[in-house]
C-alpha beads as a LAMMPS data file, in Angstrom:
LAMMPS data file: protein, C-alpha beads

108 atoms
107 bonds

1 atom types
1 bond types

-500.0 500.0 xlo xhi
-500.0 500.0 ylo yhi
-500.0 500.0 zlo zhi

Masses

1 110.0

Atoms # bond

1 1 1 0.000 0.000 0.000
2 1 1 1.425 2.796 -1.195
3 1 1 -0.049 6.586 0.677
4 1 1 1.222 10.474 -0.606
5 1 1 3.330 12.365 1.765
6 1 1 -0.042 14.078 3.607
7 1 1 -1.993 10.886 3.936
8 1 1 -2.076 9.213 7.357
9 1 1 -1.573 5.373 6.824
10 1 1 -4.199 2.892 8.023
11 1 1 -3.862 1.815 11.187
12 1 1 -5.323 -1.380 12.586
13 1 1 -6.578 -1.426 16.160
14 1 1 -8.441 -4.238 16.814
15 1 1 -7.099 -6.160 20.205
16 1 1 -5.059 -3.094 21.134
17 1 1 -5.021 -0.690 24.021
18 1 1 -5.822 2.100 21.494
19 1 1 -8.986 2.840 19.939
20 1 1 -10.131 6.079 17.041
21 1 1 -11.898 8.537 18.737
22 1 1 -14.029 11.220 16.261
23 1 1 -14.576 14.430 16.825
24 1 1 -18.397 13.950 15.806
25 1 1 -18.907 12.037 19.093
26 1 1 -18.519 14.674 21.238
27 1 1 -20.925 17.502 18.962
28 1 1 -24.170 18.376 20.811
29 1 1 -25.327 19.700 17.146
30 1 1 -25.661 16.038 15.960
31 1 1 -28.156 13.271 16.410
32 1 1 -26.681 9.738 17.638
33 1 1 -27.443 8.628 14.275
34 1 1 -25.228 11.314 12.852
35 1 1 -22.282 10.001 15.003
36 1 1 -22.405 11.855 18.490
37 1 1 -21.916 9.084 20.659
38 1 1 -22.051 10.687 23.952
39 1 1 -25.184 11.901 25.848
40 1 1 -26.383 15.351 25.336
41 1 1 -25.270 17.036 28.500
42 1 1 -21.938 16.110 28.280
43 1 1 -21.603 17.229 24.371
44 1 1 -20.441 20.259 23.041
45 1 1 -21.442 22.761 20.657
46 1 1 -18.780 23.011 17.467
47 1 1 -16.064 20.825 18.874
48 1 1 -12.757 21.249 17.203
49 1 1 -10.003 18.483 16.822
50 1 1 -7.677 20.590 18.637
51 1 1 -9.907 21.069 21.704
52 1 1 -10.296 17.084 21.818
53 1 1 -6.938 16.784 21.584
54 1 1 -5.850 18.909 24.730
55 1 1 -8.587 17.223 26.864
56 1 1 -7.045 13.642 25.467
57 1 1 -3.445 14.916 26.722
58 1 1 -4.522 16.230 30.117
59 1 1 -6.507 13.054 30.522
60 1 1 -2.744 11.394 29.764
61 1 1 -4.160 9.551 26.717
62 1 1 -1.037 10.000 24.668
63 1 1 -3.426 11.137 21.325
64 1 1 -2.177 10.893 17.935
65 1 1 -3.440 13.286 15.375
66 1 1 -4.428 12.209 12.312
67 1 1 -6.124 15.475 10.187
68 1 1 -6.362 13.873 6.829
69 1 1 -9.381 11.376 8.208
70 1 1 -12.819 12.567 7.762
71 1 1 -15.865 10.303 9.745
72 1 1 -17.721 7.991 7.429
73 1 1 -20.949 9.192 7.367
74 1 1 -19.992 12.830 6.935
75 1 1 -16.979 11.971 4.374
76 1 1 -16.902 15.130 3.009
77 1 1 -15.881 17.325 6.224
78 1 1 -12.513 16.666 6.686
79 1 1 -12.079 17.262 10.814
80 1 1 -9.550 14.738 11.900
81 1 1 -9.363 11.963 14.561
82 1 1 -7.347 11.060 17.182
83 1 1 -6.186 7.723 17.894
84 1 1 -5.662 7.092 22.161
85 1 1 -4.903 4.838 24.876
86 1 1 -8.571 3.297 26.247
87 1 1 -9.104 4.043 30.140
88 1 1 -9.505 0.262 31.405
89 1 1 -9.444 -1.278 28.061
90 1 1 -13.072 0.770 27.358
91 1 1 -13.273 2.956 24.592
92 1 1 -16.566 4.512 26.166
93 1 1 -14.737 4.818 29.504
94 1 1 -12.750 6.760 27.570
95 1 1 -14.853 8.513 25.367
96 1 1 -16.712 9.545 28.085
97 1 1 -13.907 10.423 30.063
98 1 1 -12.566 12.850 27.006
99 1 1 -16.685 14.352 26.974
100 1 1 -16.244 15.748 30.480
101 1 1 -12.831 16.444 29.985
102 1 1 -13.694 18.697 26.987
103 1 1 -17.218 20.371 28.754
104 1 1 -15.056 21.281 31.613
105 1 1 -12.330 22.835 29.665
106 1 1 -15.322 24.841 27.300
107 1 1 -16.864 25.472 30.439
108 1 1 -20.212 24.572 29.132

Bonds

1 1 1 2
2 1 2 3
3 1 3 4
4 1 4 5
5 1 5 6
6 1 6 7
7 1 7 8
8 1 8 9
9 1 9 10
10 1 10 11
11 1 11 12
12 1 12 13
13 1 13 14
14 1 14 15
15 1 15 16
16 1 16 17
17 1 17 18
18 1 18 19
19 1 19 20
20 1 20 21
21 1 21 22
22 1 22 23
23 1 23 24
24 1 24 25
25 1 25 26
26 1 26 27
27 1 27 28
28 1 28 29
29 1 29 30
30 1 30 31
31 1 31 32
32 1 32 33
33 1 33 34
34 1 34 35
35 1 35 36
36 1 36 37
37 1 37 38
38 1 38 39
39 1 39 40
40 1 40 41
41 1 41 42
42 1 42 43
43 1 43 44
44 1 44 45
45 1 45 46
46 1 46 47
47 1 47 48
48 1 48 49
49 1 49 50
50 1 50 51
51 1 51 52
52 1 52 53
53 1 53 54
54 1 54 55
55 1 55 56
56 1 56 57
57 1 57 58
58 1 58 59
59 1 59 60
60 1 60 61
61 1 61 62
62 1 62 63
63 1 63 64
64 1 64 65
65 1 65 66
66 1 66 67
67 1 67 68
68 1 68 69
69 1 69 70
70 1 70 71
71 1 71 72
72 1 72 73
73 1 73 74
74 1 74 75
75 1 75 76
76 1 76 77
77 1 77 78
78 1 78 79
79 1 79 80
80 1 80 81
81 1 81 82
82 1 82 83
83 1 83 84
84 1 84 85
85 1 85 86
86 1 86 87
87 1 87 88
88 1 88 89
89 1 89 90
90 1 90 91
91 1 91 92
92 1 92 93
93 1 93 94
94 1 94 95
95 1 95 96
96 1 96 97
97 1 97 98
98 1 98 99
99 1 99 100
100 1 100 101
101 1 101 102
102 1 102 103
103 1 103 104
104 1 104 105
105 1 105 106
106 1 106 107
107 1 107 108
């Protein structure tokens, strides 16, 4: 498999401490069906990939960036993901973890 210089390479996950984590999941602007995977009160309104990514590190999650990625289901908005260490092997531990993370920090 051959990837250009700005691509971010595949990366397979499955059966390791590390798991994707979309910035869509944490947007209180979108349904569960559009991707927001945490419960309304602890989403935020226009989440940005950089703003996940702080509450990741201060949460000592050790996230990778990876801007070239856009969420399947809304292909054509390119806002990154993040790949992280899971909190107790859970990714909604962790998900969850990053949601309260990131409402404290907006101070929503």
């Amino acid at each position: 498999m051959t990837t250009s210089p700005e691509e971010t390479p595949t990366v397979r996950l499955k059966g390791t401490d590390r798991c994707v984590v979309w910035v869509v999941y944490f947007d209180a602007d979108r349904s569960r069906s559009e991707g927001r995977a945490v419960p309304k009160h602890l989403a935020v309104r226009n989440p940005r990939l950089i703003d996940v990514k702080r509450a990741a590190e201060e949460l000592g999650l050790n996230p990778e960036v990876q801007r070239d990625k856009a969420y399947p289901k809304r292909w054509w908005e390119d806002k990154g993901r993040l790949i992280v260490d899971k909190i107790d092997g859970s990714k909604r531990k962790t998900i969850l973890a990053i949601a309260e993370k990131l409402k404290e920090m907006k101070g929503e």
